[in-house]
FIBA-359163 format. One line per field, with one value per residue (C-alpha): residue in one letter; chain; z, x, y. Coordinates in Angstrom, 1 decimal. Last residue first. Example, Ala and Ser with C-alpha at 12.3 -4.5 7.8 and 13.67 -1.06 7.14 Angstrom:
BEGIN
residu: (S; A)
chaine: (A; A)
z: (7.1; 7.8)
x: (13.7; 12.3)
y: (-1.1; -4.5)
//
This chain:
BEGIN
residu: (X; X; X; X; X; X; X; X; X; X; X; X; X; X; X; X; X; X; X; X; X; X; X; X; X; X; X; X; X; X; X; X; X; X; X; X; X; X; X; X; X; X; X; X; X; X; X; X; X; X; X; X; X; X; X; X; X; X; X; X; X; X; X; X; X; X; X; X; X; X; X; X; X; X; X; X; X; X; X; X; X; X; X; X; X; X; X; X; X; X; X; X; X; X; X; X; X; X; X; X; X; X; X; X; X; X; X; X; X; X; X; X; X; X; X; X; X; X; X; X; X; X; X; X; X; X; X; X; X; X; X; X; X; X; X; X; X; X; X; X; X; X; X; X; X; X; X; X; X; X; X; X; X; X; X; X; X; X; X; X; X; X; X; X; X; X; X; X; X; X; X; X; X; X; X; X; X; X; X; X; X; X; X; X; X; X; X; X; X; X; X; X; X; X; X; X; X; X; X; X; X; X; X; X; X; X; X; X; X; X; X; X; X; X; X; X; X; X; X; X; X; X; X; X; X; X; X; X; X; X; X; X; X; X; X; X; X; X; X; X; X; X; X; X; X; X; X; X; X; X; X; X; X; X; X; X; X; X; X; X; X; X; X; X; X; X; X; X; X; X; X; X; X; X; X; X; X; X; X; X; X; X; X; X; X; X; X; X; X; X; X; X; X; X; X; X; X; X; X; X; X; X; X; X; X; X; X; X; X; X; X; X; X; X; X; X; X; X; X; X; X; X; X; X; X; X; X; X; X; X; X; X; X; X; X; X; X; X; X; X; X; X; X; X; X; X; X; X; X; X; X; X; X; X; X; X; X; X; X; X; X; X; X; X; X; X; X; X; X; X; X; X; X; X; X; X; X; X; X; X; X; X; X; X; X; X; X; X; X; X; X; X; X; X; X; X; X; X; X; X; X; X; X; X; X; X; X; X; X; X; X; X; X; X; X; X; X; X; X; X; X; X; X; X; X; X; X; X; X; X; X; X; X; X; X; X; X; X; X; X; X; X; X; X; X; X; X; X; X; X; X; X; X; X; X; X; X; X; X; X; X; X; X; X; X; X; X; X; X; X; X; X; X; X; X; X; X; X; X; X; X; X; X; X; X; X; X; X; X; X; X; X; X; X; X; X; X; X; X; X; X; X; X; X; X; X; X; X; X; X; X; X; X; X; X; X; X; X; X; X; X; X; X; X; X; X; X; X; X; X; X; X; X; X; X; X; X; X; X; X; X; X; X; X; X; X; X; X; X; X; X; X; X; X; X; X; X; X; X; X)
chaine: (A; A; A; A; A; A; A; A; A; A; A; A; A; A; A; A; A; A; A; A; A; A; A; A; A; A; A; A; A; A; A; A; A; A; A; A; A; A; A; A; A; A; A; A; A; A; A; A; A; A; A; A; A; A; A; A; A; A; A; A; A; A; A; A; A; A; A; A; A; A; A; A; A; A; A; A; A; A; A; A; A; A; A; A; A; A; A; A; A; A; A; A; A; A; A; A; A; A; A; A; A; A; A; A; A; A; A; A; A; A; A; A; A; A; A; A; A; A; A; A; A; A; A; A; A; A; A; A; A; A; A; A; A; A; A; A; A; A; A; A; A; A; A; A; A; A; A; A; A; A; A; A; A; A; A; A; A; A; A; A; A; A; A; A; A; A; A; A; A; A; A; A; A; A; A; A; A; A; A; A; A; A; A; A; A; A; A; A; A; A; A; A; A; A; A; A; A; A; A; A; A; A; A; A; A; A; A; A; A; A; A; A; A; A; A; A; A; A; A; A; A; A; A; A; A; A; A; A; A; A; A; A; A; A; A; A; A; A; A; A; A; A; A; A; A; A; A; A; A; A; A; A; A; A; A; A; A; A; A; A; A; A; A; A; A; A; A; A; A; A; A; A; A; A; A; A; A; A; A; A; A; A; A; A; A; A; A; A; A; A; A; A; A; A; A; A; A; A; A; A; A; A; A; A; A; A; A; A; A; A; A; A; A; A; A; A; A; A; A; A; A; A; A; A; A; A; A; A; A; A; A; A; A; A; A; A; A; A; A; A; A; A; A; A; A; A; A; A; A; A; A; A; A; A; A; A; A; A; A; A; A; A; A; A; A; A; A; A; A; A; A; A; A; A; A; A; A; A; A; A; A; A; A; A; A; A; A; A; A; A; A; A; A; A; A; A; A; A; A; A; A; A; A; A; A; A; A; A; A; A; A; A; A; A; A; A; A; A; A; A; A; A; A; A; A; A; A; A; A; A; A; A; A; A; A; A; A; A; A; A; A; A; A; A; A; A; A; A; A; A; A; A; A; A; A; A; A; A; A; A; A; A; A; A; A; A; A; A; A; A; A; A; A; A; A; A; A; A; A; A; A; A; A; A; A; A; A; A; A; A; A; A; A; A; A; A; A; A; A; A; A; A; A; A; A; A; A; A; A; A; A; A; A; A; A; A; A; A; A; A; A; A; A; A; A; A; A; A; A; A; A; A; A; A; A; A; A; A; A; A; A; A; A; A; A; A; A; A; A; A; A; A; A; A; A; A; A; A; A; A)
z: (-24.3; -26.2; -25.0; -21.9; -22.1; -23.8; -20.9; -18.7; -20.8; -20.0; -16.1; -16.3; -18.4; -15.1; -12.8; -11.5; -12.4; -9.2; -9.0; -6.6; -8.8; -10.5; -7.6; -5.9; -2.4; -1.8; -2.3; 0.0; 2.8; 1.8; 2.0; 5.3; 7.3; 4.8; 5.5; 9.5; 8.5; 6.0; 8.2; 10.6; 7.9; 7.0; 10.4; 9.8; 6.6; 9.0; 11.3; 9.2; 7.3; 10.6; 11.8; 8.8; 8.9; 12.4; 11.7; 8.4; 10.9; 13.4; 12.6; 15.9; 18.2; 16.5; 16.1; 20.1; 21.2; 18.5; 20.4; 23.9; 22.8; 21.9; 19.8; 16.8; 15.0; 17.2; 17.6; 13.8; 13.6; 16.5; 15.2; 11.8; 13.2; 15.1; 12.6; 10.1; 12.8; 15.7; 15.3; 12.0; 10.5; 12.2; 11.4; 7.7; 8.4; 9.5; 7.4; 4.5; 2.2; -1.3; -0.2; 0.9; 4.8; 4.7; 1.6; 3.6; 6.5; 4.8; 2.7; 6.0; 7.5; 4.3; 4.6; 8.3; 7.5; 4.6; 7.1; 9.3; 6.9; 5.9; 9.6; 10.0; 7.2; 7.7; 11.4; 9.4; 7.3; 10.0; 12.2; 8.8; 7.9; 11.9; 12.5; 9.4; 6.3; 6.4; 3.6; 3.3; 7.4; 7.2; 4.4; 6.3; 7.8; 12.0; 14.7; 18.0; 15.7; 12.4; 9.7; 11.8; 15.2; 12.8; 11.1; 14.4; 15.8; 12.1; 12.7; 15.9; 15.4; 12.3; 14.8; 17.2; 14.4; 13.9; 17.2; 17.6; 14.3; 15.7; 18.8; 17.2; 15.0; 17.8; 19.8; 17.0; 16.6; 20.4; 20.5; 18.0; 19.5; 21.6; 18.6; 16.9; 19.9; 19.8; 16.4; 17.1; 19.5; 17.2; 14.3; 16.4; 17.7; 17.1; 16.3; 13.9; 14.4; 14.8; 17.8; 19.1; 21.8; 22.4; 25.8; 24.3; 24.1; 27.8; 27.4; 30.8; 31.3; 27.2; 26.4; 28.9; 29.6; 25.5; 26.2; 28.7; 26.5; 23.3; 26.4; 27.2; 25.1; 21.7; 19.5; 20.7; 19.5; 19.1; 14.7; 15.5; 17.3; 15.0; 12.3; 14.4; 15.1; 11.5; 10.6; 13.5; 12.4; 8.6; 8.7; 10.3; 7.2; 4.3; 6.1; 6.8; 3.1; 1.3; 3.6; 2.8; -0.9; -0.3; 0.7; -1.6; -4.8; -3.2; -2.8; -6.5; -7.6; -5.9; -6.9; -10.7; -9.8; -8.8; -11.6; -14.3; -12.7; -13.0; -16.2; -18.1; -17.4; -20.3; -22.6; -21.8; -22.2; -26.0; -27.2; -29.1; -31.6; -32.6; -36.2; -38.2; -39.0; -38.5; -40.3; -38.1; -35.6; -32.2; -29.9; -29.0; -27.4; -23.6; -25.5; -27.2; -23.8; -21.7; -25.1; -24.4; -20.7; -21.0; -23.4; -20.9; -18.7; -21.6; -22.4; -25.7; -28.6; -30.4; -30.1; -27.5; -27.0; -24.5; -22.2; -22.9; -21.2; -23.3; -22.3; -23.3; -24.4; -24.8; -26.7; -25.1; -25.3; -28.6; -29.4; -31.0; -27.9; -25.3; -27.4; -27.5; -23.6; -23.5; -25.5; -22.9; -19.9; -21.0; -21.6; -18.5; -16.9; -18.7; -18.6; -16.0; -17.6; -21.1; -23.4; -26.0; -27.3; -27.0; -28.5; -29.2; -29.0; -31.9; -33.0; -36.2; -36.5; -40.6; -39.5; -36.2; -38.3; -40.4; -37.5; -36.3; -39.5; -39.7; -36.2; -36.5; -39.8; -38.0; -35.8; -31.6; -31.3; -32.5; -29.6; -27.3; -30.3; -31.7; -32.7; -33.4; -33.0; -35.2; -35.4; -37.7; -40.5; -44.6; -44.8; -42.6; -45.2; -47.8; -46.4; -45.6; -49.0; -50.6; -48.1; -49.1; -52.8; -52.6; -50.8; -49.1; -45.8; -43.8; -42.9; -42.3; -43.5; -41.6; -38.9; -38.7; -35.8; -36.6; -33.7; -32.9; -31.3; -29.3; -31.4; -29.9; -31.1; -34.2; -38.2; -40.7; -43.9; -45.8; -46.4; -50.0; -50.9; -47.0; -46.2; -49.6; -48.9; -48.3; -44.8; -42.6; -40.9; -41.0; -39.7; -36.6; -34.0; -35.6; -34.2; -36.7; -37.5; -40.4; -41.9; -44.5; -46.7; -46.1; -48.6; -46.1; -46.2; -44.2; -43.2; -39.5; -40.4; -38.1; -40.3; -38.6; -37.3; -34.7; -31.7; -28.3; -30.4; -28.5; -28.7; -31.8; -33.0; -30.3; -32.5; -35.7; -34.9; -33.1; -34.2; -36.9; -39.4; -38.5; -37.2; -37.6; -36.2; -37.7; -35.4; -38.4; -36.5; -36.9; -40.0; -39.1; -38.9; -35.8; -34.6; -31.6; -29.6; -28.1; -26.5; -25.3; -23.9; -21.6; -21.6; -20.9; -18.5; -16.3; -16.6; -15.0; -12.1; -11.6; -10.8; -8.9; -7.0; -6.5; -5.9; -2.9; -1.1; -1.9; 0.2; 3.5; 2.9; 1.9; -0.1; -3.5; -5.3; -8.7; -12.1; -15.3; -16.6; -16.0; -18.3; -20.6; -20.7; -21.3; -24.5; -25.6; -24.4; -25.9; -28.9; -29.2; -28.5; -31.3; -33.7; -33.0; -32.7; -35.5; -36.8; -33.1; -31.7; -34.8; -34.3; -30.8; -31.8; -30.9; -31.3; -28.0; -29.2; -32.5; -35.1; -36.9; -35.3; -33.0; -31.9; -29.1; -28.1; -27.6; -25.7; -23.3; -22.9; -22.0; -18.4; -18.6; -21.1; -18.6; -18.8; -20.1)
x: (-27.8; -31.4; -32.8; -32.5; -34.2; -37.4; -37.6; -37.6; -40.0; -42.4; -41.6; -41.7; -45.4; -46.3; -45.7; -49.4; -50.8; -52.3; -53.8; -51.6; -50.9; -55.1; -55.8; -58.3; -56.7; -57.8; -61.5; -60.6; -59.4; -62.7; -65.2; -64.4; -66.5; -69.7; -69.5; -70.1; -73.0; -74.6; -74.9; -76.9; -79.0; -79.7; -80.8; -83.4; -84.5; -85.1; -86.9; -89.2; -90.1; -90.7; -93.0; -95.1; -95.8; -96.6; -99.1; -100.6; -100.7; -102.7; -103.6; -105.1; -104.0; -100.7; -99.7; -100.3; -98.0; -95.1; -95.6; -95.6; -92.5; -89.9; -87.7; -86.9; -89.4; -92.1; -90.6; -91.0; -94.5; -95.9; -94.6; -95.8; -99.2; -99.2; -97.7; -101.0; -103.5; -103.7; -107.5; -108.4; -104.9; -106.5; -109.6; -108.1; -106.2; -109.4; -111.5; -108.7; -106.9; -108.6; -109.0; -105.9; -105.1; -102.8; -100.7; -99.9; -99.0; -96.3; -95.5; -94.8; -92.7; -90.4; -89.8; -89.0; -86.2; -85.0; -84.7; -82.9; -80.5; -79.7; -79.4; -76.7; -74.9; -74.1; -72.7; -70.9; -68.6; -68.8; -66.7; -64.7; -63.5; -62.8; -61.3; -58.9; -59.4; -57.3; -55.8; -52.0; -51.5; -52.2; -48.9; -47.3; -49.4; -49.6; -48.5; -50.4; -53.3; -52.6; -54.5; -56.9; -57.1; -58.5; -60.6; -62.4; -62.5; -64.0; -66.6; -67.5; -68.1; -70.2; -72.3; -72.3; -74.1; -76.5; -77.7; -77.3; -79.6; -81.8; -82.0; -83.2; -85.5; -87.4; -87.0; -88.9; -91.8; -92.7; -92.8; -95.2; -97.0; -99.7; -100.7; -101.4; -103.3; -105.4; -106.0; -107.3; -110.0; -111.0; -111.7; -113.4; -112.3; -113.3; -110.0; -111.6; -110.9; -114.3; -114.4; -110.8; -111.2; -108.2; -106.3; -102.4; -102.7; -103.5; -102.4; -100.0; -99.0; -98.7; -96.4; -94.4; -93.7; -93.0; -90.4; -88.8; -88.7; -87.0; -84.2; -82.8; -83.2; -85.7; -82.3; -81.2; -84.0; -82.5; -82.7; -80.9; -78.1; -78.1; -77.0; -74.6; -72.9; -73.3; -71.0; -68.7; -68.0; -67.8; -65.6; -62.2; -61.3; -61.9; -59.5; -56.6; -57.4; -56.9; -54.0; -52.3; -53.0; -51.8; -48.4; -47.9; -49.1; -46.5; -44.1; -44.7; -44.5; -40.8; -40.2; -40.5; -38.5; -35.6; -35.5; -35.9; -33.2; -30.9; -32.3; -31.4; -27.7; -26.8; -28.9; -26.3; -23.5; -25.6; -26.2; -23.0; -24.3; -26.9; -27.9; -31.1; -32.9; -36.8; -39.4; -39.9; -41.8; -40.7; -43.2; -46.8; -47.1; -48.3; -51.1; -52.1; -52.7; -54.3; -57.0; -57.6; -58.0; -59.7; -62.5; -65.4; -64.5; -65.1; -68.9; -69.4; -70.2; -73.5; -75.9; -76.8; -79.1; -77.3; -73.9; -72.4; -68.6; -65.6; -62.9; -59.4; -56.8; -52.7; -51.2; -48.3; -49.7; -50.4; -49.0; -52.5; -52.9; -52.4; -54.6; -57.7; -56.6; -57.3; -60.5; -62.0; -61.2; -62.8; -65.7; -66.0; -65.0; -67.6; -70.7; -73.1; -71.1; -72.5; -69.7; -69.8; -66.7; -63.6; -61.1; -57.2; -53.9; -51.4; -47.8; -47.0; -44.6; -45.5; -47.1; -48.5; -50.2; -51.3; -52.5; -54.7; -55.8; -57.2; -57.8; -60.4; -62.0; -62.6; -65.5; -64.9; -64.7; -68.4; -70.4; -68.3; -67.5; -64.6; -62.0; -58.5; -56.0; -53.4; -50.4; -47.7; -50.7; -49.7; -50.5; -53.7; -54.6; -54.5; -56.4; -59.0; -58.9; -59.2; -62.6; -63.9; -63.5; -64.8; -68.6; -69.5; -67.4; -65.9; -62.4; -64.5; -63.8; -60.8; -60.4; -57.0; -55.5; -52.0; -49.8; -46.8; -48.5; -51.3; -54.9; -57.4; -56.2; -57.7; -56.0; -57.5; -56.7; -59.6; -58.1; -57.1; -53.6; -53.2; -52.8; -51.0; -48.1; -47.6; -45.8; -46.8; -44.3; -45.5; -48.7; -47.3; -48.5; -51.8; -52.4; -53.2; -56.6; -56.9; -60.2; -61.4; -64.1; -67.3; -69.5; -72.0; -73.1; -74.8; -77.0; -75.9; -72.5; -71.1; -69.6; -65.8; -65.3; -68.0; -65.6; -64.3; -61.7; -61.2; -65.1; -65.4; -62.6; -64.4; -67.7; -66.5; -64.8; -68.3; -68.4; -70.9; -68.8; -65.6; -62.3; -60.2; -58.7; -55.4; -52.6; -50.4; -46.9; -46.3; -43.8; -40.4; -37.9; -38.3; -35.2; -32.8; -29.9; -33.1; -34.7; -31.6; -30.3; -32.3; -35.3; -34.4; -32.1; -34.2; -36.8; -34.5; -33.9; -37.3; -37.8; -34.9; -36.2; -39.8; -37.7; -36.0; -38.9; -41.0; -37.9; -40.2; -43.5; -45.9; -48.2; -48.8; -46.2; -47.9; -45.9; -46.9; -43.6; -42.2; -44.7; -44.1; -40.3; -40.5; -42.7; -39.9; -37.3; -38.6; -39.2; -35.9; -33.9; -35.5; -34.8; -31.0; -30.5; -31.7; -28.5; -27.0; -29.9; -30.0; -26.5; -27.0; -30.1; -33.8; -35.2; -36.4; -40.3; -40.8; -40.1; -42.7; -41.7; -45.2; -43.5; -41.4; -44.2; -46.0; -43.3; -43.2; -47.1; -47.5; -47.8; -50.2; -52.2; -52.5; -50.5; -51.6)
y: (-30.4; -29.9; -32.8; -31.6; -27.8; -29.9; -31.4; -28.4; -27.2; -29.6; -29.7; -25.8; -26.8; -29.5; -27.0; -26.1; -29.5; -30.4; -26.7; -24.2; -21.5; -22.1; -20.7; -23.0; -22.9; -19.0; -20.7; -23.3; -20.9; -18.3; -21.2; -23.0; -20.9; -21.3; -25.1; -24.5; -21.9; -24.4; -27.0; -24.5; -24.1; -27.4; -27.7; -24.3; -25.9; -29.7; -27.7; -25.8; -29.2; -31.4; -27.7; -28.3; -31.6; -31.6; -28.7; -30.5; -33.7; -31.8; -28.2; -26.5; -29.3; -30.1; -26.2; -26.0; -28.8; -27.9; -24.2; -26.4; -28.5; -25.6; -26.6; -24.1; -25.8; -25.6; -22.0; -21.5; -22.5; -20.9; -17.7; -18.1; -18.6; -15.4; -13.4; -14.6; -14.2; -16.7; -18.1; -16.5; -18.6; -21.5; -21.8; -21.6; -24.5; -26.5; -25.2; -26.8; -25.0; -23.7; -20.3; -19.8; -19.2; -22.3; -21.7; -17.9; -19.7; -22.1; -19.0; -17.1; -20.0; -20.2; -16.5; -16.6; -19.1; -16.7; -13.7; -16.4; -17.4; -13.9; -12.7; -15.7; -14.8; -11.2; -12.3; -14.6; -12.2; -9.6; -12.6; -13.4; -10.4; -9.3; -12.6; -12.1; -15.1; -17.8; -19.0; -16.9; -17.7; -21.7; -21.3; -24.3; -26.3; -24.9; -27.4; -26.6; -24.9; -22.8; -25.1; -27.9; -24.9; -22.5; -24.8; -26.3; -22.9; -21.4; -24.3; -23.5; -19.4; -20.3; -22.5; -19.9; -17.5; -20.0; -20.2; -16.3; -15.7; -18.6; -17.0; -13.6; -15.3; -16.8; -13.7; -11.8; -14.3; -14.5; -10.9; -10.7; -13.5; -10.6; -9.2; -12.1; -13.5; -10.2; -10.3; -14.3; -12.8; -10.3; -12.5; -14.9; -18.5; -22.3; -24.3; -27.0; -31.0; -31.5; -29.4; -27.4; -24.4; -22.5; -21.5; -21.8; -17.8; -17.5; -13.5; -13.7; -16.8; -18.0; -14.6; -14.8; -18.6; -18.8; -15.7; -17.7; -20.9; -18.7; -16.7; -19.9; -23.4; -23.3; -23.0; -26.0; -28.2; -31.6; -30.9; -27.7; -29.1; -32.7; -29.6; -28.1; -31.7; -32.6; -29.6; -30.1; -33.5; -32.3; -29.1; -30.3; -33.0; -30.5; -28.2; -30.6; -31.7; -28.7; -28.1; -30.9; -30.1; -26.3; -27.3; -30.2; -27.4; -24.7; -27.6; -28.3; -24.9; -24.3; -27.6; -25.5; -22.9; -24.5; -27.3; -24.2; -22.3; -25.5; -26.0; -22.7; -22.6; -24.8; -22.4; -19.2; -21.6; -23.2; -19.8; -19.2; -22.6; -21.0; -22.9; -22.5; -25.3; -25.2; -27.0; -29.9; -28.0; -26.3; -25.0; -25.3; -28.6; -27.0; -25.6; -27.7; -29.8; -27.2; -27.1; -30.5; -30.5; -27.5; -28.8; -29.8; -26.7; -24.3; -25.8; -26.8; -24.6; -24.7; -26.9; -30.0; -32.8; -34.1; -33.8; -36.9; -36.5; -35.7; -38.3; -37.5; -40.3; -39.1; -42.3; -43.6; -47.4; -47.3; -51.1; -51.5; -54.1; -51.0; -48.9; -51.7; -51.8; -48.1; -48.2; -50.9; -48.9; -46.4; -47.4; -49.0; -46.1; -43.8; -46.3; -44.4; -40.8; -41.6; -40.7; -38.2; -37.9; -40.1; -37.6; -39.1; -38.1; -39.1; -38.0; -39.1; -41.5; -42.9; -46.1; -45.3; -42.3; -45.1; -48.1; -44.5; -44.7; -48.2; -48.2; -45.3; -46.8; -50.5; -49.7; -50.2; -46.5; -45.5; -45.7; -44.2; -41.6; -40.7; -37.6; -38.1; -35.2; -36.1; -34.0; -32.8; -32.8; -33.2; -36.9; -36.4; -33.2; -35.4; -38.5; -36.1; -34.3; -37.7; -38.7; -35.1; -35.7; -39.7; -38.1; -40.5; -39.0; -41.9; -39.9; -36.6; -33.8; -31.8; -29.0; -27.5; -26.1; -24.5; -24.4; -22.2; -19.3; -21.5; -21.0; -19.1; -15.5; -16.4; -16.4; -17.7; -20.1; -21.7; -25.0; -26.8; -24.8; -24.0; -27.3; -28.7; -26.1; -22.3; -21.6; -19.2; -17.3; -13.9; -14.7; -16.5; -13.8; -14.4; -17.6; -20.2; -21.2; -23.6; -24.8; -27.5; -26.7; -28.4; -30.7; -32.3; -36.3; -36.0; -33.4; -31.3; -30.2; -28.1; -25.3; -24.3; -20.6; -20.7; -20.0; -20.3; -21.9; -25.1; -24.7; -24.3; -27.9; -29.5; -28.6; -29.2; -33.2; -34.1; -38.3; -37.3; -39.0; -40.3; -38.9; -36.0; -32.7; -32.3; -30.3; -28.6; -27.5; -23.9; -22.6; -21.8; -18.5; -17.1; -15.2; -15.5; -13.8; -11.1; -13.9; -15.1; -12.1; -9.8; -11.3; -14.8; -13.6; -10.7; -13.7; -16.1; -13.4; -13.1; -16.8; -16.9; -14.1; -15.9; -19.2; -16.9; -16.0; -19.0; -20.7; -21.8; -20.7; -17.6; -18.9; -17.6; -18.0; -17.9; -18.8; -17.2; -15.0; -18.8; -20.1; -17.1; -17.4; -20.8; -20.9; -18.2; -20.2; -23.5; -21.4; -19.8; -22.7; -24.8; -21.7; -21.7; -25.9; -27.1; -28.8; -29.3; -30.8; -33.1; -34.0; -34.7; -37.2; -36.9; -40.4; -40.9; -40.3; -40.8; -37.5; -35.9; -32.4; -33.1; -36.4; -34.9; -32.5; -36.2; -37.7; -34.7; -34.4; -38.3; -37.6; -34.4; -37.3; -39.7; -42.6; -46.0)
//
């Protein structure tokens, strides 16, 4: 079973009604003129479209071949030919409740079609066509039985219509079904995961196999524990239907759910109208004169298109050079902070300063409650001020160097001893990226200190324990914090002091503040690769980048 980007050419094949490989010279030749025109004008834009954006060996040149090929489709075949056909009718059907108006929305972006929510429902059927083909439309049984409209959602050359449904009680909606089947270029065949095994969808689908219509199908709402399996059932139920070519897309369950679907969920389908939008069986107009100007068409085409794919190879290797250089120094950081790193240096020297001069560590402990006045424990706060600020400050530098580590490790992956080609285009200027971090770092540890100061502000509540609220009076609020976040920094003695004054509750607390400020550190390696493999999602350098040149290459071919 291919997927449906590699059944795409068979199926815009089919769209005119005919079966794939059964496009004859003589039909090329009858139909020629207005075939040409929509394959160039579909071409033109895909072209028009193409991205290249890293910078390596031969972009250059495609990018002027590219432009060169525009100067030419502009220039004179465009202008050499008219429109004169109707768009292709792309039916969406299938059985009741199986979701048919809401793909047909949220292809739309849209609520142009009535969800029925009692069955059965009386709807009218409706078309969308793009209004760009206005002036082409065609009347005929669709339009005769359909509310017709026009929406900027639909592909130029497509009309999307959405149908009752095939099981419908009601006999007039089940005849206007069949009807606007018969009448449809395209089936679009909408099912359930619980509902694909029943006999009505291989009844029709055995009718459009029947009459060659071109087929895709819609397997809505599956549960994403069961989708493979699933899945793999419905495509050997295709393979013994003899359907073996037929485009499948899986729409995951997402719930109880109204209104439109989410964009992302559709794409795949909507990506594949749109590639089909083109020629339809209703066109017939001769150009014989542009068939030189056409034979030089693929050649370009070809040259552009590996241009895509190389950029696609190019960012893939480096997608993967960079995914592949973040984790060991990511889980090295993060082992870092859980070992205490932080606490090493200027953290421990600041503990011996603060506990040898003012005695802070000197408290009194009976039945498990830190004895100590109000003043007293002011004075402690005071005094662990200091302690509080150089913890943050060495966690900000900790951090910080953790950043620094994991832009090394990418740096030296991409644009090392044998940089990836187009390394230069992804990764982000040492000044960018050193501000970039320096930025992060402060806001990890800002939101570090946070976390302590709810810890200490849950502890000094009424409804905490003596024993905690002993020990807020004992160190003050800042005081406590302090202790907290250099136990969890590293430094033994604070851990020490918490444990006496709090015991489990204080080793509880400092586990948690040390496992947030690991996490942290992880984050800051991670955060170093985001700019490269955010400049590597452009939708120019995505897996299927070329696959509508590749399309219309195709088309190009069976033209000659």
């Amino acid at each position: 079973m291919r997927t449906p980007d590699a059944a795409t050419s068979d199926a815009s094949a089919t769209a005119t009604g005919r079966s794939p490989g059964s496009w004859r010279p003589a039909q090329a030749t009858e139909e020629l003129g207005v075939t040409v025109f929509d394959v160039a004008r579909d071409l033109r834009r895909d072209v028009a479209d193409v991205r290249l954006p890293l910078a390596i060996d031969g972009a250059t040149d495609a990018d002027a071949s590219r432009r060169r090929l525009l100067t030419q489709l502009d220039e004179h075949l465009l202008p050499r030919l008219r429109e004169l056909s109707s768009p292709a009718i792309v039916v969406i059907a299938g059985s009741t409740g199986a979701g048919k108006s809401t793909l047909y929305n949220s292809l739309l972006g849209e609520e142009v079609s009535q969800a029925g929510v009692l069955r059965p429902t009386t709807r009218e059927p409706v078309l969308a066509f793009n209004p760009l083909d206005a002036d082409v439309i065609v009347d005929g049984p669709v339009t005769r039985v359909a509310r017709v409209i026009d929406h900027d959602g639909v592909p130029r050359g497509t009309g999307l219509l959405d149908a009752p449904d095939l099981d419908s009680l009601l006999s007039e909606n089940r005849d206007t079904a069949s009807l606007l089947l018969e009448a449809a270029d395209l089936w679009l065949f909408v099912t359930t995961a619980s509902r694909y095994g029943d006999a009505l969808p291989w009844q029709a689908l055995s009718r459009a196999k029947e009459r060659g219509a071109s087929v895709a199908m819609v397997l809505n709402r599956v549960p994403r524990e069961t989708l493979t399996t699933i899945r793999g059932d419905l495509l050997q139920r295709l393979r013994d239907h003899g359907m073996d070519g037929t485009p499948l897309f899986v729409v995951p369950d997402v719930g109880p759910h109204e209104g439109l679907l989410d964009r992302s969920v559709v794409a795949p389908v909507a990506r594949w109208l749109t590639m089909l939008a083109g020629p339809d069986r209703s066109r017939a107009v001769i150009v014989r004169t542009l068939k030189g100007a056409l034979g030089a068409l693929p050649a370009w085409v070809t040259g552009v298109s590996d241009a895509v794919e190389q950029q696609v190879e190019a960012a893939a290797d480096l997608r993967t050079a960079a995914e592949r250089a973040v984790p060991p120094v990511r889980d090295a950081a993060r082992q870092a902070a859980l070992d205490g790193a932080v606490a090493h240096g200027s953290l421990e020297a600041r503990w011996a300063q603060v506990t040898g001069a003012e005695r802070v560590d000197r408290v009194k402990v009976r039945g498990g409650v830190v004895r100590s006045s109000k003043r007293r424990g002011r004075a402690r706060d005071v005094v662990l001020a200091p302690l509080l600020d150089e913890t943050r400050d060495a966690a900000r530098r900790t951090l910080a160097a953790d950043g620094v580590l994991g832009h090394e490790a990418l740096r030296a992956a991409l644009a090392g001893d044998r940089p990836l080609p187009g390394a230069a285009d992804v990764l982000p200027a040492e000044e960018d990226a050193a501000a970039r971090r320096e930025a992060s770092a402060t806001t990890q540890v800002l939101q570090w200190s946070t976390r302590a100061e709810r810890v200490v502000a849950e502890l000094a509540a009424p409804t905490a324990s003596d024993a905690a609220r002993a020990a807020v009076r004992a160190f003050g609020e800042t005081g406590l914090a302090a202790l907290l976040l250099a136990g969890a920094a590293g430094s033994e003695d604070a851990a020490r002091l918490v444990r006496t004054v709090l015991a489990d509750d204080g080793d509880a607390a400092v586990a948690s503040l040390r496992d947030d400020l690991a996490d942290r550190a992880a984050t800051m390696v991670e955060r170093e690769a985001e700019p490269v493999l955010t400049a590597l999602a452009d939708p120019s350098l995505a897996a299927d980048a070329a696959v509508g040149l590749r399309l219309r290459l195709a088309e190009l071919r069976r033209l000659m």
